[in-house]
Structures are given as C-alpha cells and as structure tokens.
One Martini backbone bead per residue (centre of mass of N, CA, C, O) as a GRO file, in nm:
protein
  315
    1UNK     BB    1   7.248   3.948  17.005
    2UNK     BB    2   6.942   4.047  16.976
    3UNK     BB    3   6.636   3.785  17.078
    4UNK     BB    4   6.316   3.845  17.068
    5UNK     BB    5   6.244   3.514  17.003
    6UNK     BB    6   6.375   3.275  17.160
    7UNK     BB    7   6.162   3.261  17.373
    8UNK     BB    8   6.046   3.040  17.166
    9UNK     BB    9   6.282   2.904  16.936
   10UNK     BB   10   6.371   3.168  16.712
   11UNK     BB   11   6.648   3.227  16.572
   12UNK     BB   12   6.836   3.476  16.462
   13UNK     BB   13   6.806   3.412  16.132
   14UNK     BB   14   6.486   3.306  16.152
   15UNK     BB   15   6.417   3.621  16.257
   16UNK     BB   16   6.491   3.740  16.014
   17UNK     BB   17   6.324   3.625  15.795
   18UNK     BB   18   6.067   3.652  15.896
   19UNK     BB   19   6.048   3.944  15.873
   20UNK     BB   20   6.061   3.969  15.610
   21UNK     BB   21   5.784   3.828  15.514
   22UNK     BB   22   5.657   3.974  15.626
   23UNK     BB   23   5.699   4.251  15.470
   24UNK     BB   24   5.609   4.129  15.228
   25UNK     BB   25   5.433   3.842  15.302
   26UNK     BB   26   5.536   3.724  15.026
   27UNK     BB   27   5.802   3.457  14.923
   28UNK     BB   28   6.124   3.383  14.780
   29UNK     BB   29   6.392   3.279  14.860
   30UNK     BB   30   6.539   3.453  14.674
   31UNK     BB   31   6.426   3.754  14.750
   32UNK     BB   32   6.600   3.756  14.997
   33UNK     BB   33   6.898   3.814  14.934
   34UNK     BB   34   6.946   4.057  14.985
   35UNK     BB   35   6.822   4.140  15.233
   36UNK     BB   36   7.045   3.920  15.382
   37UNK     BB   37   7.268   3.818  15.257
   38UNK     BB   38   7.219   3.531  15.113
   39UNK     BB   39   7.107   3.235  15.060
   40UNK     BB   40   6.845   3.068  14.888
   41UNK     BB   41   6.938   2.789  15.082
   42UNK     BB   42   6.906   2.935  15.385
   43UNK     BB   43   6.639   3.058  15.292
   44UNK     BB   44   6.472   2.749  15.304
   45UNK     BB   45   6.536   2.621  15.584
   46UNK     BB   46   6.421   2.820  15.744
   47UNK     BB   47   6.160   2.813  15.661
   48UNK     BB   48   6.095   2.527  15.721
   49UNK     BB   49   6.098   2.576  15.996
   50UNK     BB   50   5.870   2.787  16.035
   51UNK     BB   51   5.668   2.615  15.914
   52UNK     BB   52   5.709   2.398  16.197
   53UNK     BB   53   5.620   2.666  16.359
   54UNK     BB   54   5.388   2.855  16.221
   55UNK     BB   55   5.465   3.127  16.079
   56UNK     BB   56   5.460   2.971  15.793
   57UNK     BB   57   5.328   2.938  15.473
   58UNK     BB   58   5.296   2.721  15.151
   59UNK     BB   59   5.224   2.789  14.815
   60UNK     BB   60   5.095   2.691  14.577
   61UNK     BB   61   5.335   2.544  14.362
   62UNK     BB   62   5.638   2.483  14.214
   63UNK     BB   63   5.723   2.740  14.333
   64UNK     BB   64   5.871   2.883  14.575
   65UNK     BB   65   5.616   3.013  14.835
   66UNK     BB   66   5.543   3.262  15.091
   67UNK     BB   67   5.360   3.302  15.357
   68UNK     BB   68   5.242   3.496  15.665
   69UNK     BB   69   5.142   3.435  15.960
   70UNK     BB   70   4.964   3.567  16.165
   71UNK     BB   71   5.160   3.686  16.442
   72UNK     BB   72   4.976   3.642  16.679
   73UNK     BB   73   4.881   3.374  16.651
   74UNK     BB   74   5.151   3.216  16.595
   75UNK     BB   75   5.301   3.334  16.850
   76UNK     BB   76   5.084   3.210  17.074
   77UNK     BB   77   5.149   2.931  17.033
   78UNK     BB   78   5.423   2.948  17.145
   79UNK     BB   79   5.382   3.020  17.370
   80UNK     BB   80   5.190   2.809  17.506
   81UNK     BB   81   5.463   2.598  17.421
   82UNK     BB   82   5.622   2.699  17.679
   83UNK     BB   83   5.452   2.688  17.912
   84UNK     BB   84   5.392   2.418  17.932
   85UNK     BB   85   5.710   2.362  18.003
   86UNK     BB   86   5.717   2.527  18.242
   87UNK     BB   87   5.453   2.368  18.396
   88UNK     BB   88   5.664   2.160  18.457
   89UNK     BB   89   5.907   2.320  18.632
   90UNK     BB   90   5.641   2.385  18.855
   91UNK     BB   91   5.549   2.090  18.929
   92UNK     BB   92   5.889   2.050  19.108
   93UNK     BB   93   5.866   2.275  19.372
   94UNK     BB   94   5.817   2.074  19.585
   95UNK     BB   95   6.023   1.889  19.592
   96UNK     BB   96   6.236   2.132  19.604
   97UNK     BB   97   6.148   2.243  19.891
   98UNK     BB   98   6.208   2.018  20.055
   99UNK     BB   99   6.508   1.989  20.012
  100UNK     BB  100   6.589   2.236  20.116
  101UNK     BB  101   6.449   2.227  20.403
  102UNK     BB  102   6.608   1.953  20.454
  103UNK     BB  103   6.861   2.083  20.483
  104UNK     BB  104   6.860   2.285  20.684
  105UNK     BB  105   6.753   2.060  20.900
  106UNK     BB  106   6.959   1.817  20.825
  107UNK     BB  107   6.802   1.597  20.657
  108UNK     BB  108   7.022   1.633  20.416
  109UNK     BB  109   7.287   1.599  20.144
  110UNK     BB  110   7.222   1.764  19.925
  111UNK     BB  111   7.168   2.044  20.084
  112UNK     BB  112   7.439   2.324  20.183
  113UNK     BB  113   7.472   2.575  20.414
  114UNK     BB  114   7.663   2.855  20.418
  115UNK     BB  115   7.824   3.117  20.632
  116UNK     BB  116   8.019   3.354  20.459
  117UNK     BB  117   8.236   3.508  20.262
  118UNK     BB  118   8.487   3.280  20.318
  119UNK     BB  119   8.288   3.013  20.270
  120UNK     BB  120   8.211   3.103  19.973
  121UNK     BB  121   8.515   3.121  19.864
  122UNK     BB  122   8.617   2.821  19.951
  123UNK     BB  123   8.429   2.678  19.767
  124UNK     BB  124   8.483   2.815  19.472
  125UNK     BB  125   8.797   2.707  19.502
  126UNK     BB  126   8.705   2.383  19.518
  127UNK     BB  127   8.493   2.388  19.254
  128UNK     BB  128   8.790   2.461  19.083
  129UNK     BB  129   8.951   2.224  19.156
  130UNK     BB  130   8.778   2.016  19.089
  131UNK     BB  131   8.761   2.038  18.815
  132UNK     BB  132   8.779   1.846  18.494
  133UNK     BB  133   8.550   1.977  18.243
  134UNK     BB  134   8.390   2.197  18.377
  135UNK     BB  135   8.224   2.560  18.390
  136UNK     BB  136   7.938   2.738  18.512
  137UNK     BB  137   7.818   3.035  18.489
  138UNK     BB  138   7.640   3.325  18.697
  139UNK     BB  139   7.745   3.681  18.666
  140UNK     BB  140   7.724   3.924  18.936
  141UNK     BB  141   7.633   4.161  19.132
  142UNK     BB  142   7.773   4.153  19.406
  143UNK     BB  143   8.108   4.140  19.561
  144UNK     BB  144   8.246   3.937  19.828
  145UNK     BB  145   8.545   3.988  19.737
  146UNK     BB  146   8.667   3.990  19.401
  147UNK     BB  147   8.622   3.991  19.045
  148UNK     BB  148   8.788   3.816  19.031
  149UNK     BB  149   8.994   3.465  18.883
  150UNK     BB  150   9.265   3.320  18.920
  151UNK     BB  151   9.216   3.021  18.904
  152UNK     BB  152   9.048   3.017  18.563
  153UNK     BB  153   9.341   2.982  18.387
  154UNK     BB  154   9.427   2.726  18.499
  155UNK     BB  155   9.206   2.555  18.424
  156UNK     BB  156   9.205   2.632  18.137
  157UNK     BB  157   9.510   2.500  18.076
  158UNK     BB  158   9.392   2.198  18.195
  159UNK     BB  159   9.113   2.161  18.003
  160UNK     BB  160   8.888   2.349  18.132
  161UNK     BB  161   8.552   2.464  18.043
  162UNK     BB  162   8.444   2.786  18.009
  163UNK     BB  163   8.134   2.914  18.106
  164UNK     BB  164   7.947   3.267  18.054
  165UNK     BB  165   7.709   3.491  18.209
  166UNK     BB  166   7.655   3.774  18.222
  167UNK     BB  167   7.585   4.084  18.356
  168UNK     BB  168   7.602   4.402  18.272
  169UNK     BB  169   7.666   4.510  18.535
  170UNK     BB  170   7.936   4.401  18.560
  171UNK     BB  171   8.060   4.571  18.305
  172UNK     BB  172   8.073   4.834  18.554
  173UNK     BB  173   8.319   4.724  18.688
  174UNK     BB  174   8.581   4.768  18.773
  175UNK     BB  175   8.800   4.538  18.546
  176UNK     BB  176   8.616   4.342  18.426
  177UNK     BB  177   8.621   4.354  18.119
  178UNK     BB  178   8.906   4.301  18.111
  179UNK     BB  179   8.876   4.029  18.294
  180UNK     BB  180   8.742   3.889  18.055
  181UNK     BB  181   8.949   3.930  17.791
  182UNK     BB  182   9.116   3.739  17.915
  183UNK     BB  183   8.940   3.490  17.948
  184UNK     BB  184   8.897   3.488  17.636
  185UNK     BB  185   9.227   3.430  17.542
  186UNK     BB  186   9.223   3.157  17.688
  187UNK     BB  187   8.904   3.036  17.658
  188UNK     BB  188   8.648   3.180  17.732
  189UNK     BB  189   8.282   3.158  17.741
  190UNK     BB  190   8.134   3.441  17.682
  191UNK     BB  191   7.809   3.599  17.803
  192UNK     BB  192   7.512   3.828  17.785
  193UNK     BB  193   7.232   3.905  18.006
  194UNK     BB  194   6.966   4.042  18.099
  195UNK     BB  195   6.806   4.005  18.388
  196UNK     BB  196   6.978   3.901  18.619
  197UNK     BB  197   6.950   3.732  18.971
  198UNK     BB  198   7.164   3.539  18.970
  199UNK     BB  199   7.423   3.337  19.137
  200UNK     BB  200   7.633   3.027  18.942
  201UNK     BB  201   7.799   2.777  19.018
  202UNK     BB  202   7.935   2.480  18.817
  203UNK     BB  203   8.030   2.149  18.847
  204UNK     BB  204   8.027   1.895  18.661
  205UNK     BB  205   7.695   1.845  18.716
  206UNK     BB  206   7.767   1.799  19.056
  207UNK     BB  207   7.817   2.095  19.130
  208UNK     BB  208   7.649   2.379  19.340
  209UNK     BB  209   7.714   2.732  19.356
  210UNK     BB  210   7.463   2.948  19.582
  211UNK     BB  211   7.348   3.271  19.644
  212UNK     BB  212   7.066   3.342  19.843
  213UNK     BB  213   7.191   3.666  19.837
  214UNK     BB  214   7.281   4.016  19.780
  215UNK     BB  215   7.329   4.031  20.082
  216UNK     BB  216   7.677   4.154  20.232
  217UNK     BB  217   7.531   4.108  20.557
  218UNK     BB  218   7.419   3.823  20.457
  219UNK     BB  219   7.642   3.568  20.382
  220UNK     BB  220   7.452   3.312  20.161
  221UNK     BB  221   7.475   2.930  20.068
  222UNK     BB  222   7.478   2.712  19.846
  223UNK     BB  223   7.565   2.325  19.829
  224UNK     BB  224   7.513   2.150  19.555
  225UNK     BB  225   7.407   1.843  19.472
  226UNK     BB  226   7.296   1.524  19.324
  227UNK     BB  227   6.984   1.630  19.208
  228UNK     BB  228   6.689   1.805  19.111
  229UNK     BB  229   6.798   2.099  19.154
  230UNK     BB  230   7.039   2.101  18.995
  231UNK     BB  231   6.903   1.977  18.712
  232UNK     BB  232   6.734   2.256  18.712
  233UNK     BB  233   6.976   2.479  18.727
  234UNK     BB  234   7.101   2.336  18.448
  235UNK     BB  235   6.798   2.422  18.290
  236UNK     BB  236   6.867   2.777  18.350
  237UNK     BB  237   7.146   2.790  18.227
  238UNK     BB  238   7.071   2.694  17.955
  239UNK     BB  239   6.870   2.927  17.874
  240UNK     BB  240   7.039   3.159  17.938
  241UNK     BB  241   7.258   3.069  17.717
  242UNK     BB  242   7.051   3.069  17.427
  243UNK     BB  243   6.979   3.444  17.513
  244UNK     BB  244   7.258   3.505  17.506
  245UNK     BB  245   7.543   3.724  17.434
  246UNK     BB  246   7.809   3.763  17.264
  247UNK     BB  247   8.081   3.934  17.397
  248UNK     BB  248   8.311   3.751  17.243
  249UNK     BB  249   8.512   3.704  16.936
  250UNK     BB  250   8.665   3.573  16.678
  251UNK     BB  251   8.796   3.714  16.473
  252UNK     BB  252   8.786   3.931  16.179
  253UNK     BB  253   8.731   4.271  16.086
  254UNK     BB  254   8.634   4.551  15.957
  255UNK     BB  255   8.552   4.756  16.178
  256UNK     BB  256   8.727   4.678  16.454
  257UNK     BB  257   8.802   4.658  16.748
  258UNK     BB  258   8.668   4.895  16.862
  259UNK     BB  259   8.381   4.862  16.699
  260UNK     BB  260   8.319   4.598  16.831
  261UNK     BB  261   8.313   4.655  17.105
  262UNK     BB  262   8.081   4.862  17.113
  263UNK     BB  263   7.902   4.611  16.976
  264UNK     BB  264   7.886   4.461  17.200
  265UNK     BB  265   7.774   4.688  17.392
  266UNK     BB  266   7.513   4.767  17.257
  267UNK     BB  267   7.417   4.436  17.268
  268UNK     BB  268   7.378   4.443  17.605
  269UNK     BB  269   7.242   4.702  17.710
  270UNK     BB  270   7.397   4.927  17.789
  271UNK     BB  271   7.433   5.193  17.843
  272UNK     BB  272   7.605   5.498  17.769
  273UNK     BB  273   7.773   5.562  18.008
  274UNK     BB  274   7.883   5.263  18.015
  275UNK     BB  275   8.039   5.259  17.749
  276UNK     BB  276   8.199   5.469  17.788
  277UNK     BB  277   8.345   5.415  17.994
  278UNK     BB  278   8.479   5.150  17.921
  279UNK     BB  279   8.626   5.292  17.668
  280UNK     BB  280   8.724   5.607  17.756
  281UNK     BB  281   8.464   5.804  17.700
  282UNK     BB  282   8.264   5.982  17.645
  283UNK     BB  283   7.955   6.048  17.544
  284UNK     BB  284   7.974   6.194  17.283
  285UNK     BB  285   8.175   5.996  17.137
  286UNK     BB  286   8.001   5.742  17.155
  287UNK     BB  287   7.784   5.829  16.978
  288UNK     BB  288   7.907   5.916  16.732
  289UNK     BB  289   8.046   5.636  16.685
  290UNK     BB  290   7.755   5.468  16.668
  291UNK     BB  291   7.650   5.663  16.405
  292UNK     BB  292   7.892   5.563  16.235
  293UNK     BB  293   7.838   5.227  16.260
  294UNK     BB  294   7.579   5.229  16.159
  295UNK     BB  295   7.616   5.332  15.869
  296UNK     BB  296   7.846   5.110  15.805
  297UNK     BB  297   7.588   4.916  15.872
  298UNK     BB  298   7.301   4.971  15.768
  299UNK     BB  299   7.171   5.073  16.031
  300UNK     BB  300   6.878   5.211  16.256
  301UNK     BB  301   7.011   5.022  16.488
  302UNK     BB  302   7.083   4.801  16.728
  303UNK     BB  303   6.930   4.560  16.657
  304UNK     BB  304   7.059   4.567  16.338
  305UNK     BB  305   7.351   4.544  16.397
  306UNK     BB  306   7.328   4.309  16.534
  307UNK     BB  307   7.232   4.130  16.284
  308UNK     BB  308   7.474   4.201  16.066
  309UNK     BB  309   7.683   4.096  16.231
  310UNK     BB  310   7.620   3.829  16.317
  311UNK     BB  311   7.568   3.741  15.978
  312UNK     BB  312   7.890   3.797  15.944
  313UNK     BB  313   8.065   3.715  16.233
  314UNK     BB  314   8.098   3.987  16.455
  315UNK     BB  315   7.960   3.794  16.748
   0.00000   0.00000   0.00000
C-alpha cells in the first residue's frame, strides 16, 4: 500500500481517517463508519493519535467531534519534527567520513574493502551462513553474480529469519518476481519500496555487507563490523522498512490469486508494461484486468485499492 504521509510518521489507517476528517471538515468517530468500513472505536484511537499529532483538534461538547487543523500548516510542523531528527543523523557524517576514510588506509578495523564480483559473492555466502538470528537487506539490480540466493531457503529452515525490501526494478528482472514468491512461501518478509539506490545485507546487526557502487566493471565492496556506521545503516534499513509495501501476504481474499497479484503490482509502483511481462499479460488484457479490479474494489485510483485493500488485510 502506497503510504503517502508515513514519511512524517503517519500510519496508512490514521492516514485514511485523515482524509475522510479532511473531506468533511468535522466528523464525529461514528459518521465515519461507512467511510472507512470499519468501528468508530478504531476510528476514534486514530482520532486520538491524529489529535497528539496536530492534525486534527476536538471541539468542545459531551459527544466526541473532530475538526481537521489547516492541512498545510499541521502537515510543515510535522515535516520540521523529521527534519530534526534527520539534522541528528546528519551531524554524524564527520564521525562516519573518518571511519570509512580511516578503513580505506588500513587504519582500523570497522570498515574493509574487497574488490571483485567474485569476493563480494563470498562474503554474501559468509554473512549467510553465519548468521543466527536475523537478515536484512535492501535488494536492487544490477546483480553481479546471479539473482537467486540458494543460501536463503536453507537459513529460513533452521529459523533464520529474513526481511527484504526489493526495489521495482527488481521485479523486472527475469524469474525474480518467481523467486520472491518462493521465498515468501518459505518464510521471507518481503516488501518494496520505489527509489532505492543502494544495495545492502546485514546480518544480526553485527555484520554488514554494501556495495559502493552499481558499476559492474568495478566492483568494490565494504565490509562493515559493530560502530557508528553499521548503526546508521540498520537506522536506514529500518526506515526503508516502515515506508515499503508488502510484496506478498498470507491469508484469503475475495479478489483472487491473480488479481491480488496484480494489486500488489500495482501498488509496488511498476509501469503497466512491466505488471504485463511479469503476469504474462499483454498489456492491453492488464489494463483491462486493472479497470475490473478498480470497479470491484470500488476504488478510482491505484493510491485508492491499495488502501481499501490493505484496510481489509489483502496486501
């Protein structure tokens, strides 16, 4: 589900009652049931948050009443309070400049070097085999060596526990999408976030393994231990994580294998001509197939079916 205000920390359900308050002006948790499809006691915890978060005030009176505060002026307050936060990890550059700079020349120990597709791959099979508990990456081409990961199945069975966040880009690659979908059936936690630009595996927040660069004609590698670095890296991993759409989901739906597929492409962000390839559709038949799903999802957009989806649990 595309989550449009997440990156100010506004959840895609509190992100629904918003607009609905928003369109009416004031609302009363009850007057949104139809909207929202759901209690005016879930609409009414929203409320509340939205309320600590300034977008909505409560008017005065015994029956619960909201009114939504001027969207341009809450939403800037909100923006300055990430800003914030974001000058915090920005005033760490110097810090991390060293340590990289500091590792280059052989000064320490946090951060090494490999160049070559060969040892950037053996580190990847390293980093899985070692670890226990956890991996993490952030997935995207170009892929130096192969797109599958033999690896990852064997590790979900001794209860590794993998989380992804792909790149569109990824799932135009031929048989990744296929290769996903296994990997989901396995165990991985899959999700896609558009606009990744780096590529980057960690294992139980103590090891971590980042190509410096997507140019496979010199290909060079860090190898990241326990500091301030790896720290950063795992406080990015999990941003891209709360802003990324699940790929795939458990659970039945009304709509169908196919057309939930579909809604997951469709809310992944991927052209029309690349749900086709990956569907096996023309493009013409995914259009179509995409305009049938609209109208029974009873929504008028993209932005529109992955919320009514997600609000039903089928994303």
């Amino acid at each position: 589900m595309i989550k449009e205000l997440a990156a100010v920390g506004i959840g895609p359900f509190d992100e629904s009652v918003y607009r609905a308050v928003v369109a009416r002006h004031t609302a009363r948790p009850a007057e949104l049931e139809a909207d929202l499809g759901c209690s005016s006691e879930r609409i009414a915890r929203a409320l509340d948050r939205l309320h600590d978060q300034g977008l909505v005030s409560r008017l005065a009176g015994t029956r619960r009443r909201y009114t939504a505060i001027e969207p341009r002026a809450a939403l800037e307050a909100l923006i300055r309070l990430r800003t914030i936060d974001l000058d915090r990890v920005r005033s760490v550059a110097t810090e991390l400049t060293e340590l990289f700079a500091g590792a280059q020349n052989g000064a320490g120990d946090e951060v090494e070097i490999t160049t070559g597709s060969e040892e950037l791959g053996r580190w990847f099979v390293r980093l899985q085999q070692e670890a226990r508990k956890e991996v993490i990456t952030l997935d995207r081409p170009p892929y130096a060596l192969t797109t599958s990961n033999p690896l990852e199945a064997a590790a979900l069975a001794r209860g590794v526990v993998y989380r992804s966040v792909y790149a569109p880009e990824a799932l135009e690659w031929p048989g990744v999408l296929s290769d996903i979908r296994g990997l989901v059936h396995h165990g991985e936690q899959a999700r896609v976030l558009s606009g990744l630009r780096v590529k980057l595996a960690i294992a139980d927040r103590r090891l971590a393994l980042m190509p410096l660069s997507l140019d496979l004609t010199d290909v060079r590698a860090a190898v990241i231990r326990p500091s301030a670095l790896l720290d950063a890296l795992i406080d990015y991993w999990e941003m891209c994580w709360r802003q990324a759409t699940p790929l795939d989901a458990p659970g039945e739906d009304p709509i169908g294998e196919e057309d939930r597929q579909l809604l997951i492409l469709l809310v992944s962000g991927l052209k029309d001509e690349a749900i086709a390839r990956q569907l096996g559709w023309s493009v013409r038949t995914m259009r179509r197939r995409m305009s049938r799903l609209l109208e029974l999802l009873g929504a008028a957009n993209r932005f529109q079916a992955g919320v009514i989806a997600s609000r039903n649990g089928w994303l």
